[in-house]
C-alpha positions as a Markdown table, in Angstrom:
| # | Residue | x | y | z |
|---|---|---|---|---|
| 1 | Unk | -8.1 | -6.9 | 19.2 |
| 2 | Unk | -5.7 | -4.5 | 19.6 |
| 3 | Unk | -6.2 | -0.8 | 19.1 |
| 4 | Unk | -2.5 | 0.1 | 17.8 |
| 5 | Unk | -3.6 | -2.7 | 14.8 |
| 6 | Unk | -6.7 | -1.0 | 14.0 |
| 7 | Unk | -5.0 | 2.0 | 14.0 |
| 8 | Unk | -2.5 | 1.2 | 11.3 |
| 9 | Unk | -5.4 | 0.0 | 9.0 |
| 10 | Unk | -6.3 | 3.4 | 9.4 |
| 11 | Unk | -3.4 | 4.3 | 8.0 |
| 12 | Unk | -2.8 | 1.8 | 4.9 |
| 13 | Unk | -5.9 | 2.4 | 3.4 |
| 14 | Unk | -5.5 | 5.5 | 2.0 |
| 15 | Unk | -2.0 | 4.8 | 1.1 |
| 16 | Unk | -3.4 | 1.6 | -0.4 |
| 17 | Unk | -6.0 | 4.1 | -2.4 |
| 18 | Unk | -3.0 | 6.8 | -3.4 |
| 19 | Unk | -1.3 | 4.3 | -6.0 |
| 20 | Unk | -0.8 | 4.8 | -9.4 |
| 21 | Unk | -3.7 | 3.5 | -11.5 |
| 22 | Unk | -1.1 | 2.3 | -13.8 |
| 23 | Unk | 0.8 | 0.2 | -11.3 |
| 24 | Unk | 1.2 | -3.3 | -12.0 |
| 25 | Unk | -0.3 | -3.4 | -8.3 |
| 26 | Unk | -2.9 | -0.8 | -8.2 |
| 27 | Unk | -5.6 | -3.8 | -8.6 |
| 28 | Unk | -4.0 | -5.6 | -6.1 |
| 29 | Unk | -4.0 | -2.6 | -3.5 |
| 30 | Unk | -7.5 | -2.0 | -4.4 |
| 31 | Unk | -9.3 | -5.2 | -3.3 |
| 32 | Unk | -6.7 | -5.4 | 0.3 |
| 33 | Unk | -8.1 | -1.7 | 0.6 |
| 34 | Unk | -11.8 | -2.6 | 0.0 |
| 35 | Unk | -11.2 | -5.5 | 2.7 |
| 36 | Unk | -9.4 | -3.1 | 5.0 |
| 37 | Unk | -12.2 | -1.4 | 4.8 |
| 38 | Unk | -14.6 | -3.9 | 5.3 |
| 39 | Unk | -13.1 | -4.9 | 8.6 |
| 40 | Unk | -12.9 | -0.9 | 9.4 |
| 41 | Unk | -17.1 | -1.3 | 9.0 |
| 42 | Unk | -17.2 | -4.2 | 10.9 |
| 43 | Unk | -15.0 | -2.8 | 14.0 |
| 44 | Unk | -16.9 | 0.5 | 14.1 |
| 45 | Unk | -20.0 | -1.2 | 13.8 |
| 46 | Unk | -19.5 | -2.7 | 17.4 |
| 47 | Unk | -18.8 | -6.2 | 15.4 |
| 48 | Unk | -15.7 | -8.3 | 16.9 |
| 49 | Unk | -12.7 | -9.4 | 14.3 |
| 50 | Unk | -10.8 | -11.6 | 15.4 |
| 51 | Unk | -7.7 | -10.4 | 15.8 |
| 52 | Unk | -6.0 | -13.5 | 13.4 |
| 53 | Unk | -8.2 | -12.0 | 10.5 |
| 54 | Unk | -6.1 | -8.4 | 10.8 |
| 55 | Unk | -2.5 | -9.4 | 10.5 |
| 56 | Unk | -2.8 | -11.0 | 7.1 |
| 57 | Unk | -4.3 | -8.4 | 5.8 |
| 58 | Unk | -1.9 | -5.7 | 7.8 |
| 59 | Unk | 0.8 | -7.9 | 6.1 |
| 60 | Unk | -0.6 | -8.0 | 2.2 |
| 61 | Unk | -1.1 | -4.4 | 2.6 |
| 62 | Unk | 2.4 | -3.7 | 3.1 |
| 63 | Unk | 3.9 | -6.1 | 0.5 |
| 64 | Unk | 1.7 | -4.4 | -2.0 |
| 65 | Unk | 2.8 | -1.2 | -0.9 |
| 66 | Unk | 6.6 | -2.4 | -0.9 |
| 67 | Unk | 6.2 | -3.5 | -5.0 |
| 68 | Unk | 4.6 | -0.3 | -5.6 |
| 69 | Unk | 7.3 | 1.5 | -4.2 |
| 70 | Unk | 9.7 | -1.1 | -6.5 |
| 71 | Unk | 8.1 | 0.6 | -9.3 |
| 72 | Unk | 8.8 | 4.2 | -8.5 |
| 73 | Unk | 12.2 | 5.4 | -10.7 |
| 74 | Unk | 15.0 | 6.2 | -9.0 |
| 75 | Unk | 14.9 | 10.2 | -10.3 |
| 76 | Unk | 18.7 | 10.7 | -9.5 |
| 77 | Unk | 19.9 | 7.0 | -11.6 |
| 78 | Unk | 17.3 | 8.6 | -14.6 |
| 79 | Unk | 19.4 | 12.3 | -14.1 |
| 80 | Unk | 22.6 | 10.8 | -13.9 |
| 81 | Unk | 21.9 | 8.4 | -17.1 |
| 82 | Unk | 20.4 | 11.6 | -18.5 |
| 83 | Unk | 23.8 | 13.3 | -17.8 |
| 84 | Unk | 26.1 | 11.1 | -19.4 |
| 85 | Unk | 24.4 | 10.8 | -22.3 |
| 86 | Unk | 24.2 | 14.1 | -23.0 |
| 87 | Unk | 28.1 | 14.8 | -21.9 |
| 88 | Unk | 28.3 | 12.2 | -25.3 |
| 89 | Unk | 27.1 | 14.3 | -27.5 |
């Protein structure tokens, strides 16, 4: 198992746990955190994962995180729509 993947599981989970609760993939992120963790348990419990168990879940975690991202608004599209509407008036 290698310690750079650990590592990064380190890292998604609490992006994983940051999401918005209203995002279509909030529940999604939530169940690959909980497994994250789980593994996370496992390692540091002196158990040993094998190592074909971590990159799925190193891969789901950053799909969900990519379509959460999807979801964020582009904040200067929104001021520039903003903009020209009001330049209508």
């Amino acid at each position: 198992m290698k310690e750079s993947d650990i590592h990064l599981l380190k890292l998604l989970a609490p992006r994983l746990e940051r999401l918005n609760v209203d995002s279509l993939w909030a529940r999604r992120a939530s169940g690959t955190r909980g497994n994250i963790i789980k593994v996370l348990a496992e390692i540091e419990g002196g158990k040993e994962v094998d190592e074909a168990r971590l990159s799925p879940l190193i891969d789901r975690a950053f799909k969900v995180l990519e379509h959460a991202a999807q979801e964020i608004p582009d904040m200067d599209e929104i001021r520039k729509k903003y903009s020209q509407e009001s330049g209508r008036k």
